[in-house]
Structure formats: C-alpha cells, structure tokens
C-alpha positions in Angstrom: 180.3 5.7 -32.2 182.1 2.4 -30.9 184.1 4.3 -28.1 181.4 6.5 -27.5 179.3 3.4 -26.5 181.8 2.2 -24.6 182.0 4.7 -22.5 178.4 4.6 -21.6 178.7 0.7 -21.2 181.5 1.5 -18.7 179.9 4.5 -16.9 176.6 1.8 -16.4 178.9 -0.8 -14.8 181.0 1.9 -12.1 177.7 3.4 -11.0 176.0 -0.4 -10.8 179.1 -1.6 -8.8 179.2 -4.6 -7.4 175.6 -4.9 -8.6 176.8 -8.0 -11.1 172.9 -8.7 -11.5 171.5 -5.0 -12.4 174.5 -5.2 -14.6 174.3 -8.1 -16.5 170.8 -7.5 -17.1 171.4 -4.3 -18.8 174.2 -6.0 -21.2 172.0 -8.6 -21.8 169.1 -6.2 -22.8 172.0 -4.1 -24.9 172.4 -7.5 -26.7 168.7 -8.3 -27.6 168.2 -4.8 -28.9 171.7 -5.1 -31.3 170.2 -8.4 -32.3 166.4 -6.7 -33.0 168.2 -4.0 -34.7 169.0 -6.3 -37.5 165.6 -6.6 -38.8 163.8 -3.4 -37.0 164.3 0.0 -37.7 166.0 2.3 -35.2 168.8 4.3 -34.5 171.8 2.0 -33.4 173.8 4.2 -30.8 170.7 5.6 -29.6 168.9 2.3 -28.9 172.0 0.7 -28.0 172.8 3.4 -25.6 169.0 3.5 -24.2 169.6 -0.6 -23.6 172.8 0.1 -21.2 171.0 2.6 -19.1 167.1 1.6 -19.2 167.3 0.5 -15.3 169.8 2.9 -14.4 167.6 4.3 -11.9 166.5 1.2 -10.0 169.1 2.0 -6.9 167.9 5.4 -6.5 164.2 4.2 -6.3 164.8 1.8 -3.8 167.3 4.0 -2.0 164.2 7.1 -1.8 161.2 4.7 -2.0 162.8 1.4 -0.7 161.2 -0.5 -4.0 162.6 -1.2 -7.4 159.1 -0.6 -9.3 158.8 0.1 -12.5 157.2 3.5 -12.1 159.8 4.5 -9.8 162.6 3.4 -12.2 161.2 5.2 -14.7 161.4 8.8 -12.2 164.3 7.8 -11.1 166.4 6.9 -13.8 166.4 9.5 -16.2 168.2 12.5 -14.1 171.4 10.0 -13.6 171.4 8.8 -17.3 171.1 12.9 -18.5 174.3 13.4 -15.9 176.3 10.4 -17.7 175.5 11.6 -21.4 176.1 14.8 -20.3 179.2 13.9 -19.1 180.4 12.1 -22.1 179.2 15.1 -24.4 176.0 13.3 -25.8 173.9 16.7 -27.5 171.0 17.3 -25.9 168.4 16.1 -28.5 169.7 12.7 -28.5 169.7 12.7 -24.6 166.6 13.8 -24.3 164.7 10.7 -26.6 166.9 8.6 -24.1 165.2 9.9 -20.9 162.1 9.7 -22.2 162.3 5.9 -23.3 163.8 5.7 -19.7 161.1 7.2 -18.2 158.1 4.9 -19.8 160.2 1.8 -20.5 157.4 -0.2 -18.1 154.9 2.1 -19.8 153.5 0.5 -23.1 152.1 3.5 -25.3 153.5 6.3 -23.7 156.4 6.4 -26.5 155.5 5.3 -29.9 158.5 5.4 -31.7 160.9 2.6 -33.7 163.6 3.5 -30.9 161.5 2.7 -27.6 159.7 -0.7 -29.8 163.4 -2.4 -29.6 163.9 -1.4 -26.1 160.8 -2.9 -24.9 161.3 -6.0 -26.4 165.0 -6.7 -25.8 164.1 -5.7 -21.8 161.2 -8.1 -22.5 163.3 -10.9 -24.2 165.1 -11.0 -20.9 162.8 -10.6 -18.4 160.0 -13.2 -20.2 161.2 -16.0 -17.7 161.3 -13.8 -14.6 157.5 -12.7 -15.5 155.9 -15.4 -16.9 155.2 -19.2 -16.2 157.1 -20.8 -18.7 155.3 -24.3 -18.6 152.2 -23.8 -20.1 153.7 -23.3 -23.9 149.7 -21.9 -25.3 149.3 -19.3 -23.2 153.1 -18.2 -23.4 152.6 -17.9 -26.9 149.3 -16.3 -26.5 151.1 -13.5 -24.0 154.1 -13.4 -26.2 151.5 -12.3 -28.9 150.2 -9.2 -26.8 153.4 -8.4 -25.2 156.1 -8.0 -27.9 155.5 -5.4 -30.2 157.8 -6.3 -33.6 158.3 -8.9 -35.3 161.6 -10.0 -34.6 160.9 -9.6 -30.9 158.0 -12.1 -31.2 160.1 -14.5 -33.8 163.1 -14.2 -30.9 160.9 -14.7 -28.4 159.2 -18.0 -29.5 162.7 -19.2 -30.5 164.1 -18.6 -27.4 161.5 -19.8 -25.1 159.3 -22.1 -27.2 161.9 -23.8 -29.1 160.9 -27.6 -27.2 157.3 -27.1 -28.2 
C-alpha cells in the first residue's frame, strides 16, 4: 500500500510542477485526513489517496474557464486523477469512489460516506484560515460547529485554531 501511495503522492507533485502552493496544500490535506483517520472510520489508501489528488483538477479549470472554483475543480479533476490511477494499475472500483469524492469535494451532501467525511474535513482543517475570519473566536466556533462533519475534525479544529481562547 506504502509504494503504491507513493506513487500517487509523486504523480500529484510532477503534474502540479512548480506549483509549490497547489502542492503543499494537498500534502497538507493528505496529513489531516491520516491524522482523522485515527479516530474515524474509512479506508486508509483510499482516503489517503483521495487527499493527494482532491484539487488535482484546479489547473485545468483555470486553464478552460480561467477560475479555480470549486465547481470547476470538481469537473475538472476527476478525468486526470482516473488517468493517474489508471496508470499506476488502481482497479476500477476503487478509482471510481475517488472521482466521485473529487467531483463533490466543495459539495456537502452529494457523497455521504465515511471516505468523503475525512476528506472534507482535512481539506477544511487547512483551508479554515483562508475562509474564515479568525478573530472573532464565537462565531468561529459556532461555523466550525456547522462546517466540520466528525468529531475529530471539530476537536482538530478548535485545537488548532481556538487553542488561545
């Protein structure tokens, strides 16, 4: 499982480039969702996997629809992440739960499983200071209540971000 995750990891970082940002975003997202995976139920190399190529269509949606939105992402991604698991001889029932987290990882009830729950809240975990206001501790708690949807992404969450309050 270990090299075969590797090899995903390392097909993410040649097709990102020298895009160090889109990048380390996605490691950072793989490494929320190993730590969620501790106390949440999921499917390790499958969630793990999903982490390293959630955005992995955000430079063909700005090179078609010059924007990196969500929606677009989520069109966009999953053809180039089937391509890569294809490549690395992923079976097809295991790519095809990837693509579709992929393609509703911005869309909140499209995907109801154990799998797409860590995704969404390791992405979250790392995007909470890009989205939110992080000065007004009540209503960041309040949001974090309504965002994350497990309980170790709310506990990480208020750790992380809360932890002076």
């Amino acid at each position: 499982m270990e090299s075969r995750i590797a090899a995903v990891r390392k097909a993410m970082i040649e097709y990102f480039g020298d895009d160090r940002r889109r990048i380390n975003h996605a490691l950072r997202v793989t490494e929320f969702a190993g730590e969620l995976l501790k106390e949440e139920p999921g499917n390790p190399e499958l969630v793990i996997v999903t982490a390293l190529l959630h955005d992995i269509g955000i430079h063909e949606a700005e090179r078609k629809h010059g924007s990196s939105a969500g929606n677009l992402q989520e069109l966009e991604g999953p053809p180039i992440a089937r391509r890569i698991l294809s490549s690395l001889g992923y079976d097809e029932p295991f790519i095809d739960e990837v693509c579709e987290i992929i393609a509703s990882h911005h869309s909140p009830g499209e995907v109801e499983t154990d799998n797409f729950r860590v995704i969404w809240d390791a992405d979250w975990l790392v995007n909470v200071g890009d989205e939110l206001d992080l000065s007004d501790t009540i209503k960041l708690k309040k949001a974090f209540q309504k965002i994350f949807v497990t309980p170790a992404g709310k506990r990480l969450a208020e750790e992380i971000y809360l932890k002076d309050s």
